[in-house]
Each structure stands twice: as structure tokens, then as C-alpha cells.
C-alpha positions as semicolon CSV with decimal commas, in nm:
position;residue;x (nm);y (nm);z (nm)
1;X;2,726;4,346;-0,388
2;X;2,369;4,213;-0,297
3;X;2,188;4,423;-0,016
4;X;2,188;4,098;0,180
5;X;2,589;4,042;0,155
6;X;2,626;4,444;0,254
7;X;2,397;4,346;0,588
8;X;2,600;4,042;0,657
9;X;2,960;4,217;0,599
10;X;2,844;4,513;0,858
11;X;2,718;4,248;1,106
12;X;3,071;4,056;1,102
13;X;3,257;4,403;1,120
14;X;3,027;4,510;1,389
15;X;3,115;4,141;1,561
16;X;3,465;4,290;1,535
17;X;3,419;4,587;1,724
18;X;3,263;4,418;1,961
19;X;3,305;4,446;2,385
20;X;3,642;4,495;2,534
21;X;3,552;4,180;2,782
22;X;3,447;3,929;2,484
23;X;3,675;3,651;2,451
24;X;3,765;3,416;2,193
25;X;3,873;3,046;2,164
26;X;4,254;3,046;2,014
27;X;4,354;2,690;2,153
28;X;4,219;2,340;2,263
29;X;4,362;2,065;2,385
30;X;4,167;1,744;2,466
31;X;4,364;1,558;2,782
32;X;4,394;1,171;2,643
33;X;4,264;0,895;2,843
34;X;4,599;0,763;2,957
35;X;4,699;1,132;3,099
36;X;4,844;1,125;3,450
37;X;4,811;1,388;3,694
38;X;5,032;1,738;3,537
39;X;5,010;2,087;3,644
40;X;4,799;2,244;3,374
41;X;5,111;2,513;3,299
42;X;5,292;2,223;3,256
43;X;5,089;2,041;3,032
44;X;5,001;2,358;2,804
45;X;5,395;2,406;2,769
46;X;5,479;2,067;2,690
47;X;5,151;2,070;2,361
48;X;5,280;2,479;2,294
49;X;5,647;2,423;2,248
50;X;5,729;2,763;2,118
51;X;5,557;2,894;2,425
52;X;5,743;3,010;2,706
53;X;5,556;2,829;3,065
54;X;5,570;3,203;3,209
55;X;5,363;3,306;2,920
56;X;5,150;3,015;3,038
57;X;5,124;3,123;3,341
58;X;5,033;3,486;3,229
59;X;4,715;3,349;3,058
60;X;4,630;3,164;3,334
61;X;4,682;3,484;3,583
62;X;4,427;3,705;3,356
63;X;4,235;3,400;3,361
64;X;4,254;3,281;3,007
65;X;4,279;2,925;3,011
66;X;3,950;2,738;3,085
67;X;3,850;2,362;3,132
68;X;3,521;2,332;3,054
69;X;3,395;2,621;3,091
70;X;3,545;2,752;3,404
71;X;3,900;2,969;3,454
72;X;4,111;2,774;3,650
73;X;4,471;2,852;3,843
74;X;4,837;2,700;3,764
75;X;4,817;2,448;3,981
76;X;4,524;2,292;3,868
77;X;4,568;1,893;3,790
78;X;4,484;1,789;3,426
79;X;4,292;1,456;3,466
80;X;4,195;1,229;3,145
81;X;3,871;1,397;2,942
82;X;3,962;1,722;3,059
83;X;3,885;2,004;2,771
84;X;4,117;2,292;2,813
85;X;4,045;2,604;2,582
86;X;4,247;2,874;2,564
87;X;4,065;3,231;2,543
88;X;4,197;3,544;2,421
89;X;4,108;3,913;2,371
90;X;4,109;3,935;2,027
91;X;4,030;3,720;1,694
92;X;4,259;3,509;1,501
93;X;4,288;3,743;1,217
94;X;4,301;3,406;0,917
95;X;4,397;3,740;0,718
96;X;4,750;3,894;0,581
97;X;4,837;4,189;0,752
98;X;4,977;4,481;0,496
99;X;5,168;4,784;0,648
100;X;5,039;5,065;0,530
101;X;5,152;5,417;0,570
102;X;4,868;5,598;0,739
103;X;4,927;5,891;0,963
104;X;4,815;5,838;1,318
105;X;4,804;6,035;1,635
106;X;4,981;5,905;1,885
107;X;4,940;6,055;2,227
108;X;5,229;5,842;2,407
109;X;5,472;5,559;2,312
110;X;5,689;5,362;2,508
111;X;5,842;4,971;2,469
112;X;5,555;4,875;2,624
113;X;5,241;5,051;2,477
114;X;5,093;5,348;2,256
115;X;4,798;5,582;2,281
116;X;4,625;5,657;1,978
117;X;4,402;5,935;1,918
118;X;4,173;5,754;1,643
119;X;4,005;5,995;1,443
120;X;3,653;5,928;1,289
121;X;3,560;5,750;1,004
122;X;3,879;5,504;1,043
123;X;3,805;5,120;1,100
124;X;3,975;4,937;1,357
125;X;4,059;4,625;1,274
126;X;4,076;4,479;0,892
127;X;3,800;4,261;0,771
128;X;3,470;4,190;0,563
129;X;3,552;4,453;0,330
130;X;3,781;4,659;0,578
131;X;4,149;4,461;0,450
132;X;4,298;4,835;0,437
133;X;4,295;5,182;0,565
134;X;4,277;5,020;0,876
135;X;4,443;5,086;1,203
136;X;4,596;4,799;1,246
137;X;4,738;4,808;0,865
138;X;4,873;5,170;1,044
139;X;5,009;5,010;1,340
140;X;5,149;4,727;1,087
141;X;5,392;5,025;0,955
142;X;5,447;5,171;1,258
143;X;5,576;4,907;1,440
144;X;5,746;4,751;1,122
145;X;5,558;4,426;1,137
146;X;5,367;4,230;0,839
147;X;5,240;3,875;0,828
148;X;5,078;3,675;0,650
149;X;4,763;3,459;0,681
150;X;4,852;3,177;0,840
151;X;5,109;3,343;1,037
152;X;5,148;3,217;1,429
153;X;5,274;3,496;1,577
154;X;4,967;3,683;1,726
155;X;5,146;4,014;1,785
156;X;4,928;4,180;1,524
157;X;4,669;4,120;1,828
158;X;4,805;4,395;1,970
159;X;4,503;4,615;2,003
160;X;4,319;4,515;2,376
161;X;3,998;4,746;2,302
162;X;3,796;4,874;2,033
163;X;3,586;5,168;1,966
164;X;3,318;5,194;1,698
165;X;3,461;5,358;1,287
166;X;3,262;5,649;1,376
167;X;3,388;5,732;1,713
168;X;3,659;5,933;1,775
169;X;3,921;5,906;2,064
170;X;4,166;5,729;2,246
171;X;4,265;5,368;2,239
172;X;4,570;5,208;2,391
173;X;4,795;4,918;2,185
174;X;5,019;4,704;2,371
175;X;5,323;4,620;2,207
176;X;5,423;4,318;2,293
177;X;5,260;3,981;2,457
178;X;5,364;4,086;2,813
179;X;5,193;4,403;2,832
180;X;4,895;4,313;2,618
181;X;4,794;3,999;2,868
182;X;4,784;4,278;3,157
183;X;4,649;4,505;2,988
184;X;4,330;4,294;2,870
185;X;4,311;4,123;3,229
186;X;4,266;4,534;3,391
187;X;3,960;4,543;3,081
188;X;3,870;4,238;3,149
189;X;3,844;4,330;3,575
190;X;3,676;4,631;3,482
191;X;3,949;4,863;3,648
192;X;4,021;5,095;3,356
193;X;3,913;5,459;3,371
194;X;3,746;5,540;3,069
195;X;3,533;5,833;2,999
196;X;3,362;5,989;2,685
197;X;3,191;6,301;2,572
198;X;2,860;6,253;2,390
199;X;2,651;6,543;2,283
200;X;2,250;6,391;2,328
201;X;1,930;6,524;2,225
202;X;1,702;6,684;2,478
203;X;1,793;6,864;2,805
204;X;1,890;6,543;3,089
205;X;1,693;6,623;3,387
206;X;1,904;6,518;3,620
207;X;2,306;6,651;3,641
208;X;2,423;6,342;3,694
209;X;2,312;5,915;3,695
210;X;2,374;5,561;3,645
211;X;2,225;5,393;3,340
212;X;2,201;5,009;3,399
213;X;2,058;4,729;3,156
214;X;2,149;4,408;3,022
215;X;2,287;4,483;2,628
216;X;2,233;4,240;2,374
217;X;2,103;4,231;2,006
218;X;1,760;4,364;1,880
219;X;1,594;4,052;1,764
220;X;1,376;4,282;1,537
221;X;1,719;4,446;1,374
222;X;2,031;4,262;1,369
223;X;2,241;4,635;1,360
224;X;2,075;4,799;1,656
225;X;2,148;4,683;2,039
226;X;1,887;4,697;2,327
227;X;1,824;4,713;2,659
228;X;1,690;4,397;2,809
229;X;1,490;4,508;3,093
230;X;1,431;4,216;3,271
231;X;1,760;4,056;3,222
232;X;1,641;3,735;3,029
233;X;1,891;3,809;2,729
234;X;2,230;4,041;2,675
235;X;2,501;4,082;2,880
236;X;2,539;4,325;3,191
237;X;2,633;4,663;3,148
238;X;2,638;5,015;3,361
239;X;2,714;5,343;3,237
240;X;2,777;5,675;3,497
241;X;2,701;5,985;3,343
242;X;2,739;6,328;3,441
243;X;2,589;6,671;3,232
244;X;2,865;6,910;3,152
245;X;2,679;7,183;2,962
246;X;2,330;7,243;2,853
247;X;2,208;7,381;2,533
248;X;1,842;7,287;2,600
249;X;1,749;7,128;2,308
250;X;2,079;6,899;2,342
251;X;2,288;6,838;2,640
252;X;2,668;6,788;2,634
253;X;2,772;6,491;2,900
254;X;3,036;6,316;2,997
255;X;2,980;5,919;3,027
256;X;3,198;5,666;3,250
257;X;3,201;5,350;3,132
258;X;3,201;5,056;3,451
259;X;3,162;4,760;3,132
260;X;3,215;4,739;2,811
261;X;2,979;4,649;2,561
262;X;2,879;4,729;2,161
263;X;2,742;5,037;2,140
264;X;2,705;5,082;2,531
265;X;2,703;5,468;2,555
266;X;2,491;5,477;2,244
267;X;2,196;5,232;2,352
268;X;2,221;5,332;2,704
269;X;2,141;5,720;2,619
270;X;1,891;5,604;2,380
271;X;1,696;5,364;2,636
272;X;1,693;5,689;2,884
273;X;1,512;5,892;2,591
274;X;1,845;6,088;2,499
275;X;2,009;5,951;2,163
276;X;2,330;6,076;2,033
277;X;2,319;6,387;1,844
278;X;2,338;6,238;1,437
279;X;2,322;5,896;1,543
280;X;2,180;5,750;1,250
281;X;2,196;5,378;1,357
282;X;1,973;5,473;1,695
283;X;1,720;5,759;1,557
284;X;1,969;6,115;1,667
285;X;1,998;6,206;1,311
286;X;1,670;6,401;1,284
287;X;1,498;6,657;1,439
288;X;1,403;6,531;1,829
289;X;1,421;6,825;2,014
290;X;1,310;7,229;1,910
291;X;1,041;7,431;1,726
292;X;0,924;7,300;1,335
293;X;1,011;7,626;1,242
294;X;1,228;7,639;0,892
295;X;1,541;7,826;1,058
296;X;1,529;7,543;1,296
297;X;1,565;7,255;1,092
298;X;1,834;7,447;0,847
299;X;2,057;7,489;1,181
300;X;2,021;7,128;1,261
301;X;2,078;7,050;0,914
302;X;2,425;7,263;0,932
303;X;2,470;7,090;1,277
304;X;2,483;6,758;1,085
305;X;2,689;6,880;0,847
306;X;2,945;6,998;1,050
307;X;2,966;6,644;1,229
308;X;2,827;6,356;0,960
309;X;2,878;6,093;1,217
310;X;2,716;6,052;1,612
311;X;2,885;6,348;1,857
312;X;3,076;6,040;2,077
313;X;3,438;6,102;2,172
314;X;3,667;5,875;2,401
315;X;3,848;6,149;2,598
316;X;3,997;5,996;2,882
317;X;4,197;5,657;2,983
318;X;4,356;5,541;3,287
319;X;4,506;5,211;3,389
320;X;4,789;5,064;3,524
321;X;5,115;5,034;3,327
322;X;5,237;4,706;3,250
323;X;5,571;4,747;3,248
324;X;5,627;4,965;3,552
325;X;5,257;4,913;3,784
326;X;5,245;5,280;3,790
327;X;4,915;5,476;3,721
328;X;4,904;5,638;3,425
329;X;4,634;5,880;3,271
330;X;4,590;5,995;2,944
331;X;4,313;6,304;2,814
332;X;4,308;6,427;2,475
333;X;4,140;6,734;2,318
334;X;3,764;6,705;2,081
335;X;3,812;6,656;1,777
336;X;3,766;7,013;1,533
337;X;3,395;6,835;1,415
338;X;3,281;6,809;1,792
339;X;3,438;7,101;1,879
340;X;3,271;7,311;1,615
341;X;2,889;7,128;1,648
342;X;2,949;7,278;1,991
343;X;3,021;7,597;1,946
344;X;2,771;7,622;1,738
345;X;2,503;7,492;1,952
346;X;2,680;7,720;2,254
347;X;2,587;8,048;2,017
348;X;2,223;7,929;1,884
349;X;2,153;7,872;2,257
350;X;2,281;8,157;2,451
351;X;2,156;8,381;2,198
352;X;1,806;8,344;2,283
353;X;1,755;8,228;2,578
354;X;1,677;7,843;2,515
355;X;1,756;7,633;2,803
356;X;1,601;7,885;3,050
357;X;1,291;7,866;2,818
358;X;1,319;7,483;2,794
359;X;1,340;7,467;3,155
360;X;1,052;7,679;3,229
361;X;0,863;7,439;2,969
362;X;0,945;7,143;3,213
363;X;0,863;7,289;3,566
């Protein structure tokens, strides 16, 4: 494949894993000139026949269904001219689905939903080059379900978040139309508790922060993201971070994401001057921190070799169950990688002394 095909396949899969609040146009429906005045549930159930009006009504709860360009309630009045769009969570797939038989960890399952543990190096969703090995082609056998291209039935759309091939951690899957509606609308409020551990470069000054910054693409490199400073370009996006252990040359910290954009946590340490350890796509995978010494650069060279991929980990998730409205919470334990880098780095740095040095070196 030409270099320039391999740059445009890992844009469209990174377009795939892209924020859990980006939407996507499923349906539209023109209103005719001769249209008299009908409940916009109503007149989406009378073009969707083999749609259900409370599943209507669902979509236009989360606030799904748009005319023009603005959500709108139930009882809104279709007049002539109107454009109603329909916008959901997830992409049409235009793809067969294949059940595979890949192993997963799953945390919790219910009728309602599953927690997976992803582990690293596994791609989310099949596409551009990704049409197995997937999650979904996992999910596909676990749940017993294949389709084909064209198929209409959108419950292979089951996944309501995303998180990057080479993070590892926790993602929730709703099984069924019901629950994945509410659980998209709680993403899409920004009322989910979700919290990762990243291991950065450099000792964070202060013990905890907020990171804020509009997020949108470099316009010098299509792969990386950026911080727009002065908001002309991007989308918003706040991350709350808080330092859970210090190594001095890196610094182990836990990040709450309030929004949900590409590579937030990764872009967002990087604009504050701390990239992910082995981040390759944002500069962490070489030597930013420590003396040039040869010892040095052989431990960070075993460091990187003990986790090939950036140190990010979604450990935590909370939200509100859609079947029964009650809280739930769900933590999971690092992966061995992660937890290895940091026991590494936890011996290197106690053994000689190098955070109180490092902090001496920045009073």
C-alpha cells in the first residue's frame, strides 16, 4: 500500500475513534410542501414504520432529532420545508459484521449492558483495514449477532464510547436500543465519571489542576491534535488531574475527564509540557526527562520495552444504569505492562534518591 493510502486509512480509523459526544447523521426527512401541522414523533413514526413512536421519542429525549440544525422536543410542529435529521452516536457501519471468537474481559454483564476491560493493541471498531480482530467482531460472538452490509438493524451500534487501539481500560456496551440511547444521552450531558491513569514525563509541579483548551486538528499534521489557545478552531474540552505518585523524572496521575475528545488526556498533558510516557504520536517516546548518562537511556530503553505503547489506562466508570436509574461504578486493576513500567520506575527512583534531588533542582 502507498505511504499516502497508509496516512489516509489511519486518519479514517482515527475519525472512528473519535469523541464520545460526536454525532452522526443516520436519517433525513424533507417535510413536503403540502405537510399540515404533525407532532414531529408522529411524523418520524409514520416515514420509520418499523420504528416504535417510543423509540421516537427516546431520540428526541437525548436530543437526537434536529430540524435544521437545532434539537427540538416531541411536541414540536413539522411545518412544510422543514429538514429533520436524525443524529446518532455512532457510524453506519456500510460494512458486514463477522463474529469472531476473541477472548474479552468482561468486568460485568447484565440484559442491559457489559463492561469490558479492553486490553492494548485491540481496535475498536472494524474499518479501513481494521474488518477483524476487532471488538466489535468480539462482541459480534458474544452476543450471537452477525449482519451484513446493508443490514438495518443498528444493534451492532452497540458500543456508546471509544478509547484509542493503544489504550487500555474500560468501556461500557449497551445491549440493546433502550439502554444504548440513555446511555449516549449521560456521554452526551457530560455526567459520566470517568477517570484514567497516565504515567507523564517530568515531575507536575502542582498535586493537582484543571487543563482547559479547545481540541481540534493540527493543521501542520493531520495525526496529531492541538490545543487552540484562543478558541478560534476545535472543540471545548477540560481535563482534572490529580498526581498520585512521583518518580521525578516521570509522574504517575490520575486524569478526570469533564468532555470527551480524540486524544484529550494525551494533548492536554502534552500542551502542559508533560507527554505520556512512550507516546510516540505526541513526542513521550524518547528521552525528556534525566541525566545523558548511558545507564540512563538503557533503563528508559527497557522502560519502553516493557510498555511499547503510551502508559494511558481507563480505570474507572460511573453512570447511571439504564435499566434500573441506579448508580453504578465500575474500577478495574493496570494492566501487567503498566503495572510493571511502574514498578520499575518505583525501584530506579527510590533507590537513589531522585525526586528529592529533582525537587531540590526546581526550588
Amino acid at each position: 500500500m502507498a505511504p499516502d493510502d497508509l496516512l489516509q486509512e489511519e486518519l479514517e480509523q482515527e475519525e472512528l475513534e473519535q469523541n464520545d459526544e460526536q454525532l452522526f447523521e443516520h436519517y433525513r426527512f424533507v417535510v413536503d410542501k403540502g405537510q399540515a401541522p404533525l407532532r414531529i414523533d408522529r411524523f418520524i413514526t409514520s416515514k420509520m414504520e418499523q420504528t416504535s413512536r417510543h423509540r421516537v421519542q427516546l431520540a428526541l429525549q437525548a436530543q437526537y432529532v434536529r430540524v435544521g440544525d437545532c434539537p427540538v422536543k416531541a411536541n414540536y410542529k413539522v411545518k412544510p420545508g422543514d429538514v429533520i435529521t436524525i443524529m446518532l452516536p455512532y457510524q453506519r457501519r456500510g460494512f458486514e459484521v463477522r463474529p469472531e471468537p476473541i477472548p474479552l474481559n468482561i468486568v460485568y454483564e447484565d440484559d442491559d449492558l457489559l463492561i469490558v476491560n479492553k486490553s492494548a493493541g485491540m481496535v475498536v471498531h472494524p474499518g479501513f483495514g481494521h474488518f477483524s480482530g476487532t471488538l466489535i467482531n468480539a462482541l459480534a460472538y458474544h452476543l450471537g449477532i452477525s449482519q451484513e452490509a446493508d443490514a438495518t438493524d443498528e444493534r451492532m451500534g452497540v458500543l456508546v464510547h471509544r478509547i484509542d487501539k493503544d489504550t487500555s481500560g474500560l468501556l461500557v456496551v449497551a445491549k440493546n436500543e433502550l439502554s444504548q440511547l440513555k446511555l449516549a444521552g449521560q456521554f452526551f450531558e457530560h455526567t459520566i465519571q470517568r477517570t484514567y491513569w497516565a504515567l507523564v514525563w517530568g515531575n507536575v509541579a502542582e498535586d493537582s489542576g484543571t487543563i482547559e483548551g479547545n481540541l481540534g486538528r493540527d493543521p501542520n499534521d493531520r495525526m496529531r491534535f492541538k490545543v487552540f489557545e484562543d478558541g478560534s478552531a476545535g472543540k471545548t474540552a477540560i481535563t482534572h488531574y490529580r498526581v498520585l505518585e512521583r518518580f521525578g523524572y516521570t509522574t504517575l496521575v490520575e486524569c478526570r475527564l469533564e468532555t470527551g475528545r480524540t486524544h484529550q488526556i494525551r494533548v492536554h498533558m502534552n500542551y502542559i509540557g508533560h507527554p505520556l510516557f512512550n507516546d510516540d504520536r505526541y513526542g513521550g517516546d524518547r528521552v525528556l526527562k534525566g541525566p545523558l548518562y548511558a545507564k540512563y537511556k538503557q533503563f528508559i530503553d527497557n522502560c519502553f520495552a516493557i510498555m511499547p505503547r503510551q502508559a494511558l489506562h481507563a480505570k474507572t466508570l460511573g453512570f447511571k444504569h439504564p435499566g434500573t436509574g441506579q448508580e453504578v461504578f465500575f474500577d478495574s486493576e493496570l494492566p501487567a505492562d503498566f503495572t510493571a513500567l511502574l514498578a520499575k520506575w518505583r525501584s530506579y527512583a527510590t533507590g537513589r534518591d531522585i525526586l528529592q534531588n529533582v525537587m531540590e533542582e526546581e526550588e
